[in-house]
C-alpha positions in Angstrom: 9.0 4.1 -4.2 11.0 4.3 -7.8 12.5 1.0 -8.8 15.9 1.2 -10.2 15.1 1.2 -14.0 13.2 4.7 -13.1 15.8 6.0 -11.4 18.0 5.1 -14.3 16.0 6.1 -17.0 15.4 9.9 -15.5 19.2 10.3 -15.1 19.4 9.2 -19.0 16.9 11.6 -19.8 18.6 14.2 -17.6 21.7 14.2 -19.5 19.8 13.6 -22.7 21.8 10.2 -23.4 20.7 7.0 -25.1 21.9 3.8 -23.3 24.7 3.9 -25.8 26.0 7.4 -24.2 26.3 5.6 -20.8 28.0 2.8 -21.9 30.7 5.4 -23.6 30.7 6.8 -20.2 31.9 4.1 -18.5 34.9 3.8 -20.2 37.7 4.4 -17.7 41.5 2.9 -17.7 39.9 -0.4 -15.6 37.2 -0.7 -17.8 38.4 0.4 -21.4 35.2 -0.8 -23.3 33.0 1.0 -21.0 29.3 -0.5 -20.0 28.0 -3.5 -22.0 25.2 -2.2 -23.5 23.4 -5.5 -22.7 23.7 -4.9 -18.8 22.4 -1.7 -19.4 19.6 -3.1 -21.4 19.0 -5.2 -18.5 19.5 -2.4 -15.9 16.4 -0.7 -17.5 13.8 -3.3 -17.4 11.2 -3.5 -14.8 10.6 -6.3 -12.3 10.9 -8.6 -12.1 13.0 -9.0 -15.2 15.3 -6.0 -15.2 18.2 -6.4 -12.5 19.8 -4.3 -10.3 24.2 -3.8 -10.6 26.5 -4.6 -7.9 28.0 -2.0 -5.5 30.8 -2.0 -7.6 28.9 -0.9 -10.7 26.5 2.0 -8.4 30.0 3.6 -7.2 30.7 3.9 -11.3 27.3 5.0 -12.1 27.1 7.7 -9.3 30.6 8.9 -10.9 29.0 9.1 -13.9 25.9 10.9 -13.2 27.3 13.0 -10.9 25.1 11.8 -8.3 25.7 10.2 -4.7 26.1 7.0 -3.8 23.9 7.1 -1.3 21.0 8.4 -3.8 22.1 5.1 -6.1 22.2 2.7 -3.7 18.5 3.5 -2.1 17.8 3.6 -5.9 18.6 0.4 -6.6 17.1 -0.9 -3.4 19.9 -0.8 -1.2 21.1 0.7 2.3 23.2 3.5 1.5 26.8 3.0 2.2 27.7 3.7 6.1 30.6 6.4 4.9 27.8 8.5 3.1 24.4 8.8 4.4 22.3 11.8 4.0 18.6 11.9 5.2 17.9 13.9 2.1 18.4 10.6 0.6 16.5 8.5 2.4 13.0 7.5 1.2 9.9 9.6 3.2 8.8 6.9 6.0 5.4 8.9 5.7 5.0 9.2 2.0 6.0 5.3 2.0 3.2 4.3 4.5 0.8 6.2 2.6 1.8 4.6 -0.5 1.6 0.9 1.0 -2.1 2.1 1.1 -3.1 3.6 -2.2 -3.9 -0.3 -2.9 -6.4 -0.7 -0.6 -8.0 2.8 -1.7 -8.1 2.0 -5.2 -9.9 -1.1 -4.3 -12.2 0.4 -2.0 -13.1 2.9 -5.1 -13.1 0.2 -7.7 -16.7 -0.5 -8.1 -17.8 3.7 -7.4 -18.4 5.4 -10.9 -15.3 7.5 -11.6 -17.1 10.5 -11.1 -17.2 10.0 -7.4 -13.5 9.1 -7.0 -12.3 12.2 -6.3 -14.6 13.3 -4.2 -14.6 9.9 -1.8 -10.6 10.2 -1.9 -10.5 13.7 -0.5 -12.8 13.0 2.0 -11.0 10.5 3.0 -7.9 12.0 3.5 -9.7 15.3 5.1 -10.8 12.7 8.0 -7.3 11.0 7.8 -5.2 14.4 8.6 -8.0 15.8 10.8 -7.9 11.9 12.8 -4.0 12.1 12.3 -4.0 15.7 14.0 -6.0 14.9 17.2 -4.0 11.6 17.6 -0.8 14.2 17.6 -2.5 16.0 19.7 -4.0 13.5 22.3 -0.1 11.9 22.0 1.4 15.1 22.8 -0.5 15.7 25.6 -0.4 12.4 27.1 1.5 10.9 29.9 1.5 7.2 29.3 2.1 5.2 32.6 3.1 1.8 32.8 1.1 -0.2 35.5 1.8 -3.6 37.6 -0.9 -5.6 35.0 1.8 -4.4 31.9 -1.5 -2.0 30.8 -0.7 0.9 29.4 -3.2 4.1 30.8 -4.0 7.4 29.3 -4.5 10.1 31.9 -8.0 11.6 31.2 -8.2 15.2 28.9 -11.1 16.3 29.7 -11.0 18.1 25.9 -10.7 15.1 24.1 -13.3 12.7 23.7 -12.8 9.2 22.9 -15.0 6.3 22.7 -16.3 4.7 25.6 -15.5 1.2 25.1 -11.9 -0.4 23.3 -12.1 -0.4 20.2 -9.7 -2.8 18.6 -11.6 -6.1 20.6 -9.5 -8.1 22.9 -6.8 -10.3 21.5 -7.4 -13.6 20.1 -3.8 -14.6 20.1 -1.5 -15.3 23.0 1.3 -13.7 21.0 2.5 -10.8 23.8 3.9 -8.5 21.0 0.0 -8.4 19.6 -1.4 -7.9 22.5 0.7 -5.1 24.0 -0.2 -3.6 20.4 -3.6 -3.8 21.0 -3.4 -2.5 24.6 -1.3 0.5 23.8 -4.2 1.2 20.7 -6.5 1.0 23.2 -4.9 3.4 26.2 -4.9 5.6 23.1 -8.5 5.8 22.0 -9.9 5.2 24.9 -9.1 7.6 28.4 -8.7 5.6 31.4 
């Protein structure tokens, strides 16, 4: 996910402009000294320092850079205003889940000589997508019942195998949401 000061900083570089250019651009008949250069400054500093303008100030800068404000506003963070959304806009919900994860792969890799890196990651991922693919498939193909107990049951496929036991173990918390988690994970790996 790009943080605001990244977003800012490739539309600077875009138009080839200094943070001095942009606070020149701002200067309209309601603001006839333009940007303060120091909120700019401010603007373009990481966090948790650097801070992110108000609505007020995204409407200007999308003005300015031509942009739209819903691409600003999930820029900086925000929902993107209810009169102008656009799903080109919105940030991948699969590229984002895979990000939240690159964490735990780096620290999975941390101690494996760099050498091996590459080769551990795509293997990896070639069993991810492959997995990824026959859950699509087994998902597709599924009709999930709900019976009297509040289980959740795969009908069988006799082409896909699963394992023959549950795999996620049964809950150890009485919080309902968990375990209808854990017993829809289970209708799904394992055929009834």
């Amino acid at each position: 996910m790009q943080h605001f000061h990244e977003w800012l900083d490739s539309k600077l570089a875009e138009k080839g402009w200094q943070a001095a250019d942009l606070a020149r651009a701002g200067i309209d008949p309601t603001h006839p000294r333009g940007i303060d250069p120091g909120l700019i400054s401010r603007w373009r500093k990481p966090p948790p320092i650097g801070v992110v303008p108000t609505k007020a100030t995204l409407d200007r800068l999308a003005r300015i850079f031509g942009a739209s404000r819903s691409e600003t506003y999930v820029a900086a963070g925000l929902q993107p205003p209810a009169d102008e959304v656009r799903l080109d806009d919105l940030p991948d919900p699969i590229e984002q889940l895979i990000r939240d994860r690159v964490g735990d792969m780096r620290e999975a890799v941390r101690d494996t000589p760099r050498v091996f890196w590459a080769s551990i990651i795509n293997s990896t991922f070639d069993r991810a997508i492959g997995g990824a693919r026959d859950m699509a498939r087994l998902l597709s193909q599924a009709e999930i019942e709900n019976d009297q107990a509040g289980t959740l049951r795969l009908l069988e496929d006799p082409d896909i195998a699963g394992p023959s036991e549950p795999v996620i173990p049964p809950p150890e918390s009485t919080d309902p949401r968990l375990d209808s988690h854990q017993r829809f994970a289970n209708a799904v790996l394992v055929s009834a």
